[in-house]
C-alpha positions as CSV (number, residue, x, y, z in Angstrom):
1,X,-4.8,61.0,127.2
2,X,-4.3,62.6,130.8
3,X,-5.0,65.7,131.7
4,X,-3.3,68.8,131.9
5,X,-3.2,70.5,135.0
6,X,-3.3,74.2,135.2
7,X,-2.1,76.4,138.6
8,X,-2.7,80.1,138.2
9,X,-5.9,79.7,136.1
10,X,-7.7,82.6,137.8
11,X,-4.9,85.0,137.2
12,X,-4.3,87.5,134.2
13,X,-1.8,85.0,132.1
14,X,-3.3,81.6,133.7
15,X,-6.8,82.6,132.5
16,X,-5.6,83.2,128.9
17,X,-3.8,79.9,129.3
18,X,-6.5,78.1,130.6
19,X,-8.4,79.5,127.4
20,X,-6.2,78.3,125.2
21,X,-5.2,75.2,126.4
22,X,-9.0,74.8,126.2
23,X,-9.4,75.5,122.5
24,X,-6.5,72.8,121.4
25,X,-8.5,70.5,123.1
26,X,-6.6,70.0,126.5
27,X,-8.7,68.0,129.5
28,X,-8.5,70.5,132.2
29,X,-8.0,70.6,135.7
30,X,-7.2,74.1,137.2
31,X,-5.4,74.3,141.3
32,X,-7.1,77.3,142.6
33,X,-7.7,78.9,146.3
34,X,-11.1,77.7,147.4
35,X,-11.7,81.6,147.5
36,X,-10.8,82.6,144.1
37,X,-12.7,84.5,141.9
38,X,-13.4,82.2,139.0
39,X,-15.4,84.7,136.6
40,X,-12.8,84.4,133.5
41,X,-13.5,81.3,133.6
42,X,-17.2,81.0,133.5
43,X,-16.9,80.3,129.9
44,X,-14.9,77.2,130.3
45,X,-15.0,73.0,131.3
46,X,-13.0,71.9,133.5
47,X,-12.4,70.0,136.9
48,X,-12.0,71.9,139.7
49,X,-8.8,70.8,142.2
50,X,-9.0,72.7,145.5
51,X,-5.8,74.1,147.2
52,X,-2.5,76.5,147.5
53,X,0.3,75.7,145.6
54,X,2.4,75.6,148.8
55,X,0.4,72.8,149.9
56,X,2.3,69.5,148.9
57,X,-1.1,67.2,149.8
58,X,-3.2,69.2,147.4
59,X,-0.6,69.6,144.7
60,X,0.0,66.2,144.7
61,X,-3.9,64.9,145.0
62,X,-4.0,67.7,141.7
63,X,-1.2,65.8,139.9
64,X,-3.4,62.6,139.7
65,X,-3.5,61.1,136.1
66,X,-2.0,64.5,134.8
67,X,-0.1,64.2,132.0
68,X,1.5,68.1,131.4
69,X,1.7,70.9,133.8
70,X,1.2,74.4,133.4
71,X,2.5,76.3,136.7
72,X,1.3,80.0,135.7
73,X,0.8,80.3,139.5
74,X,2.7,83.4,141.5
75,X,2.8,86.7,143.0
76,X,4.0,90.2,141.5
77,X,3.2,92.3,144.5
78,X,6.1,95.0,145.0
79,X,4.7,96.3,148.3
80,X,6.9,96.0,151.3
81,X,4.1,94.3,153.5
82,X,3.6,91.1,150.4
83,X,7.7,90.0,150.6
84,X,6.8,87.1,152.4
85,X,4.1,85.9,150.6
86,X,5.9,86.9,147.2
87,X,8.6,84.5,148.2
88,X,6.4,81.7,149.7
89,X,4.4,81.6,146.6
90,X,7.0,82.2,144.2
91,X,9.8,79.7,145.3
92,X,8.4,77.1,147.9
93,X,5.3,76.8,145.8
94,X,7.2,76.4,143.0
95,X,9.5,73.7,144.5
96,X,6.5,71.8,145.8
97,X,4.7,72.0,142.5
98,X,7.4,71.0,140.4
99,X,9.0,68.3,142.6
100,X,5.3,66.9,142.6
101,X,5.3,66.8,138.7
102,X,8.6,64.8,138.9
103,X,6.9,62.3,141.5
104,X,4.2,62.4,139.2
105,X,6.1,61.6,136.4
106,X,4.5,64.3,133.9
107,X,5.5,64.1,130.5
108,X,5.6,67.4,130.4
109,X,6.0,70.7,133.0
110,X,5.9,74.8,131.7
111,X,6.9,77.2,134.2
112,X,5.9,80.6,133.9
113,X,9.1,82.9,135.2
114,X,9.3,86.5,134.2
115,X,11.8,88.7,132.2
116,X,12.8,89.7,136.0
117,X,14.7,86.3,136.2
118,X,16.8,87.5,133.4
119,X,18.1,90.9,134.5
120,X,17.8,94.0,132.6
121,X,20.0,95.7,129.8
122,X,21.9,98.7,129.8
123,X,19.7,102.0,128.3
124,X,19.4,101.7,125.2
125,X,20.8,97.8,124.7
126,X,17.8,95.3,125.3
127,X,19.2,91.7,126.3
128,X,18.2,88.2,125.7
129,X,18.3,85.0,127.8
130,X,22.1,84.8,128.0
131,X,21.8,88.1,130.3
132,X,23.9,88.1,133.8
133,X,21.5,88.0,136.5
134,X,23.2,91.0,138.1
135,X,20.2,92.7,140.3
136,X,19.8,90.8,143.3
137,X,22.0,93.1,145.4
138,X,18.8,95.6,145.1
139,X,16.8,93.3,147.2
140,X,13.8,93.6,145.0
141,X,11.6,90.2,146.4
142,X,10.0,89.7,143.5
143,X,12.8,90.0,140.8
144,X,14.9,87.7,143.2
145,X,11.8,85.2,144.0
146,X,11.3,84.5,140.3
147,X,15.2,83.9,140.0
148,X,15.5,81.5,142.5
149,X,12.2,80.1,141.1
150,X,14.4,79.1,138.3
151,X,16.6,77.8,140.1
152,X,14.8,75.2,141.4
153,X,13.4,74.4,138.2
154,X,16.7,73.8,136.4
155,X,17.9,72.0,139.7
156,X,14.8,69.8,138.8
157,X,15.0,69.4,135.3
158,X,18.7,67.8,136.1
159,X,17.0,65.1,138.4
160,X,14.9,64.4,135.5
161,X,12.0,67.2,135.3
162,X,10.9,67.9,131.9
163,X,10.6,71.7,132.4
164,X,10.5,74.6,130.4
165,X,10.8,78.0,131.4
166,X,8.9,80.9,129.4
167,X,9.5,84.6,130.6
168,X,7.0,87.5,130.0
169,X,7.5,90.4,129.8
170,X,5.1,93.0,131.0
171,X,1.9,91.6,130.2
172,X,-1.0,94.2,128.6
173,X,-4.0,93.1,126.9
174,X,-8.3,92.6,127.7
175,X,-10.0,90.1,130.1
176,X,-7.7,91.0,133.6
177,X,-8.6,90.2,136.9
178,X,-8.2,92.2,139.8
179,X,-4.8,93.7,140.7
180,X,-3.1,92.3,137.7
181,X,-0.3,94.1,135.5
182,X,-3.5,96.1,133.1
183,X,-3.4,98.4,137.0
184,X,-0.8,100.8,134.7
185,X,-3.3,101.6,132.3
186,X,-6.3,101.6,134.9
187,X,-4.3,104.1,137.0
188,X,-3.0,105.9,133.5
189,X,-6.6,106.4,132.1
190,X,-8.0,107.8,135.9
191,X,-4.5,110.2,135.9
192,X,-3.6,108.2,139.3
193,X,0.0,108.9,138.2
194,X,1.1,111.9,139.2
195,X,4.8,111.6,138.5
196,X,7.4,109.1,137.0
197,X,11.2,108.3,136.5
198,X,13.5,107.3,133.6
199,X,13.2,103.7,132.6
200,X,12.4,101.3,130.0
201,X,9.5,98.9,130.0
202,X,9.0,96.2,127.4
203,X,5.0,95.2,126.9
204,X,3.5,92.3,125.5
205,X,-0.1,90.8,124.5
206,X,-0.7,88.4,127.2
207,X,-2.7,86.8,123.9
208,X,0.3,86.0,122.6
209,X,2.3,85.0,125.7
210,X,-0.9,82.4,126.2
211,X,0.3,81.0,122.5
212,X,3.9,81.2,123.5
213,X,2.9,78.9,126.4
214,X,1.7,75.9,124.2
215,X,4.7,76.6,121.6
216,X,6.7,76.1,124.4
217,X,5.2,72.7,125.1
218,X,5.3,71.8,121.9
219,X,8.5,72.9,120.8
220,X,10.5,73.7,123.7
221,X,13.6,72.5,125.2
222,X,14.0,71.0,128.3
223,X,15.7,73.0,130.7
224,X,15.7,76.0,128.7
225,X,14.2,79.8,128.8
226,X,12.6,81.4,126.2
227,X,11.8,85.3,126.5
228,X,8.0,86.1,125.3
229,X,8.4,90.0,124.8
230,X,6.5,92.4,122.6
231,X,7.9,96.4,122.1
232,X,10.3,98.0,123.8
233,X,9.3,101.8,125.7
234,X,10.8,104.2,127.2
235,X,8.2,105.7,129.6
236,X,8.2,108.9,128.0
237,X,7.0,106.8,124.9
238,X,4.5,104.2,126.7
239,X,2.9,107.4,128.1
240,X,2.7,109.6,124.9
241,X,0.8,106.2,123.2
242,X,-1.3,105.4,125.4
243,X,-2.2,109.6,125.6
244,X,-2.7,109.4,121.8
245,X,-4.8,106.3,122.2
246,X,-7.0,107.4,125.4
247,X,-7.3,110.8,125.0
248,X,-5.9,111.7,128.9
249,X,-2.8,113.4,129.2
250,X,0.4,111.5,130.0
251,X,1.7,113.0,133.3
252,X,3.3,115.5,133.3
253,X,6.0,115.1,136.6
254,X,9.4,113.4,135.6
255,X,11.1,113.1,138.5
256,X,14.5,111.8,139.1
257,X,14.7,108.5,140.4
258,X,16.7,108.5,143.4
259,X,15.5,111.5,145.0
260,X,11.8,110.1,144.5
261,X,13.4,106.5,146.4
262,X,14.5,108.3,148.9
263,X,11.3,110.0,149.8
264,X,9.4,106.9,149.5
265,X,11.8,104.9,152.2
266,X,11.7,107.3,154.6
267,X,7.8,107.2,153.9
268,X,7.7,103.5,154.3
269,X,9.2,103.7,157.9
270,X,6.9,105.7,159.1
271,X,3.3,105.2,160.3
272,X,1.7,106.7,157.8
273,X,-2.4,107.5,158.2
274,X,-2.8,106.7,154.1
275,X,-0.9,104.4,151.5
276,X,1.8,105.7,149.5
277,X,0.8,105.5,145.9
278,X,3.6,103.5,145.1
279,X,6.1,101.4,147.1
280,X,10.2,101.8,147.0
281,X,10.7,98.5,145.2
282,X,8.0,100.0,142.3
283,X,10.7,103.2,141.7
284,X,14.0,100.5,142.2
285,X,12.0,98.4,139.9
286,X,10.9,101.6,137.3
287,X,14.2,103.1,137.5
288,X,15.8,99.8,135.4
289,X,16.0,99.2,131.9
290,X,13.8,96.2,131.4
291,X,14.1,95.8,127.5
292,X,14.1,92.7,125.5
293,X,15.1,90.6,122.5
294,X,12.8,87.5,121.5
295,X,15.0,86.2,119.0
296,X,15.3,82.8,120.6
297,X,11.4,82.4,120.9
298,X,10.6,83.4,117.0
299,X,13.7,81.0,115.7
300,X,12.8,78.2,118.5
301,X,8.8,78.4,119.3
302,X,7.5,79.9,116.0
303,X,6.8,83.3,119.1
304,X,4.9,86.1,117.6
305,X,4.3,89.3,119.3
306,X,1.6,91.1,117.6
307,X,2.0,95.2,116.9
308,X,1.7,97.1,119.7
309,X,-0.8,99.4,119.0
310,X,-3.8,96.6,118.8
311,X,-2.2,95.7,122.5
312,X,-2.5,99.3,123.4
313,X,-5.8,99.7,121.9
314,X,-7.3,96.8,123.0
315,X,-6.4,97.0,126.7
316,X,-7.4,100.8,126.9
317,X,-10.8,99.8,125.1
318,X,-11.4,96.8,127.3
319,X,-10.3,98.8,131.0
320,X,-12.5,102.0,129.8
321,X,-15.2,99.3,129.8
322,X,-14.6,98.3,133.1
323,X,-14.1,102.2,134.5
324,X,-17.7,103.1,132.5
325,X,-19.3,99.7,134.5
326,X,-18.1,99.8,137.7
327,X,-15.5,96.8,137.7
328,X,-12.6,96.5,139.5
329,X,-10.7,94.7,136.3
C-alpha cells in the first residue's frame, strides 16, 4: 500500500487530519516548512518531507510512492500586508501540488477549499454548493484565492485528477496552533473585541471536518464539492453563547458596518505607530452572510456535525487552558 501524503499537517485542520488519517491506519508522510512548529504532532509516526508547497522539486520528491493526497495546506490571513502570500500559497501552491499528484499518478487527491469558494447567502437564507460565486468584485484575497484554488482543481480533475473538494466552514474546536481560526474565542474570552457588525457566521467542529476529510476519500465524487458546516449564527448569537459558556460579557459595541470600513481604510493608508485591531477585509469579510446547508455531505459522505454547544464548550475549555498556561494556542 503507498502512502498518503499530507500538506498542511502543522496547521489547525491538517493536524486533526494528520490524526485521523493516523488512526485508520494511513502510512504518513507530512510536506511541512523546515521551520514549522511540529508540537500537535508529537504524538504521531510519520516521515518527514521537507519543503513549501510552492516548490515544485520538493512537492514532487514528497509525491514519491504516494498513493492519496491530502492538500490541507493554505493561508487565511485577511491582513492587507499577507495578499501576496495568501495568493502564492493558495493558488500557485495549489497548482503545483495538484499537477504533481497527476504526474504522480495518485489514486486519490482531497483538496481542502473553504465555504469562501462558495459565496455567501442572502440574511436569513443559508446556501449550498450550487451557490453563484458572486463576491469577487470585493477584492477580498482570500475568498478569491480559494476560488481560483478550485479552479485549478476542477481544470485538473478534467485532465484526469482524481480530486475532491471539501469546504469548511469556520472551523472551532481544541488542539489549535498559533494564529488559527480558535483567535475569535482567544480574543472573545480576553474582551479583545471591542465592537462588531451585522453578519452571519456558520461554525463547525474541526473534529468533524477531519472525518469529513476521509468520508470524502472514501465516498466522494470526483470533481465535486462537498460543504462541511456545523450551525448557523448571527453574531449577536455566537456572542451571547459563548458569554453563557465563558462567563465574559459579549461586547457590547454594534457598529454599523460601512461606517466602521470606512474608518479602517483610511486607517490602513496611513502610517500608523500601532496595528489596527482588525483589517478592512476582516469587516468586508464580517459584514456577509456566510451561512450554510450540508445537505449534500449528510446524503453523499455519511457528514455529521456534532451539536454545537460541545464545540463551543470544548474550544472555550481548551483556549482557557492555554490563557491560564501561558500558550499562544
Amino acid at each position: 500500500m503507498g502512502k498518503t501524503l499530507v500538506t498542511g499537517a502543522t496547521g489547525f485542520i491538517g493536524s486533526h487530519v494528520a490524526h485521523a488519517l493516523a488512526a485508520r491506519g494511513d502510512e504518513l508522510r507530512l510536506l511541512t516548512r523546515r521551520k514549522s512548529r511540529i508540537d500537535l504532532l508529537s504524538d504521531l509516526e510519520f516521515e518527514r518531507a521537507i519543503g513549501d508547497v510552492t516548490d515544485r522539486r520538493a512537492v514532487r520528491r514528497a509525491m514519491a510512492d504516494v498513493e492519496r493526497v491530502f492538500h490541507v495546506a493554505g493561508r487565511t490571513s485577511l491582513r492587507s500586508h499577507d495578499r501576496d502570500a495568501v495568493w502564492d500559497t493558495n493558488v500557485r501552491g495549489t497548482r503545483v501540488v495538484l499537477e504533481s499528484a497527476l504526474e504522480a499518478e495518485v489514486e486519490r487527491v482531497v483538496l481542502t477549499s473553504s465555504v469562501a469558494a462558495v459565496g455567501v447567502g442572502k440574511k436569513p437564507r443559508p446556501v449550498d454548493e450550487s451557490a453563484t460565486f458572486d463576491i469577487g468584485h470585493m477584492g477580498i484575497t482570500y475568498v478569491n484565492s480559494k476560488h481560483e484554488a478550485e479552479v485549478e482543481a476542477l481544470r485538473l480533475a478534467a485532465r484526469g485528477l482524481p480530486v475532491t473538494i471539501v469546504n469548511p466552514s469556520f472551523v472551532l474546536g481544541p488542539d489549535a496552533p498559533r494564529g488559527s481560526s480558535m483567535n475569535l474565542v482567544r480574543r472573545f474570552i480576553q474582551k479583545q473585541i471591542p465592537a462588531y457588525v451585522d453578519g452571519g457566521l456558520n461554525v463547525v467542529d474541526v473534529r468533524d471536518v477531519a472525518k469529513g476529510h476521509l468520508q470524502a476519500d472514501k465516498k466522494g465524487e470526483i470533481g465535486r464539492r462537498y460543504i462541511l458546516s456545523g450551525r448557523n449564527f448571527t453574531f449577536d448569537r455566537l456572542f451571547a453563547d459563548l458569554a453563557r459558556i465563558s462567563g465574559v460579557d459579549s461586547p457590547r459595541l454594534k457598529l454599523p458596518g460601512p461606517a466602521l470600513l470606512h474608518m479602517l481604510e483610511v486607517g490602513d493608508r496611513l502610517p500608523l505607530p500601532v496595528a489596527l485591531p482588525t483589517s478592512p477585509d476582516e469587516i468586508r469579510s464580517a459584514m456577509l452572510w456566510w451561512c450554510y446547508r450540508n445537505t449534500r455531505a449528510k446524503s453523499e459522505l455519511g457528514f455529521k456535525a456534532r451539536p454545537h454547544e460541545e464545540t463551543l464548550q470544548d474550544a472555550v475549555k481548551w483556549q482557557r487552558a492555554q490563557i491560564a498556561g501561558g500558550r499562544e494556542g
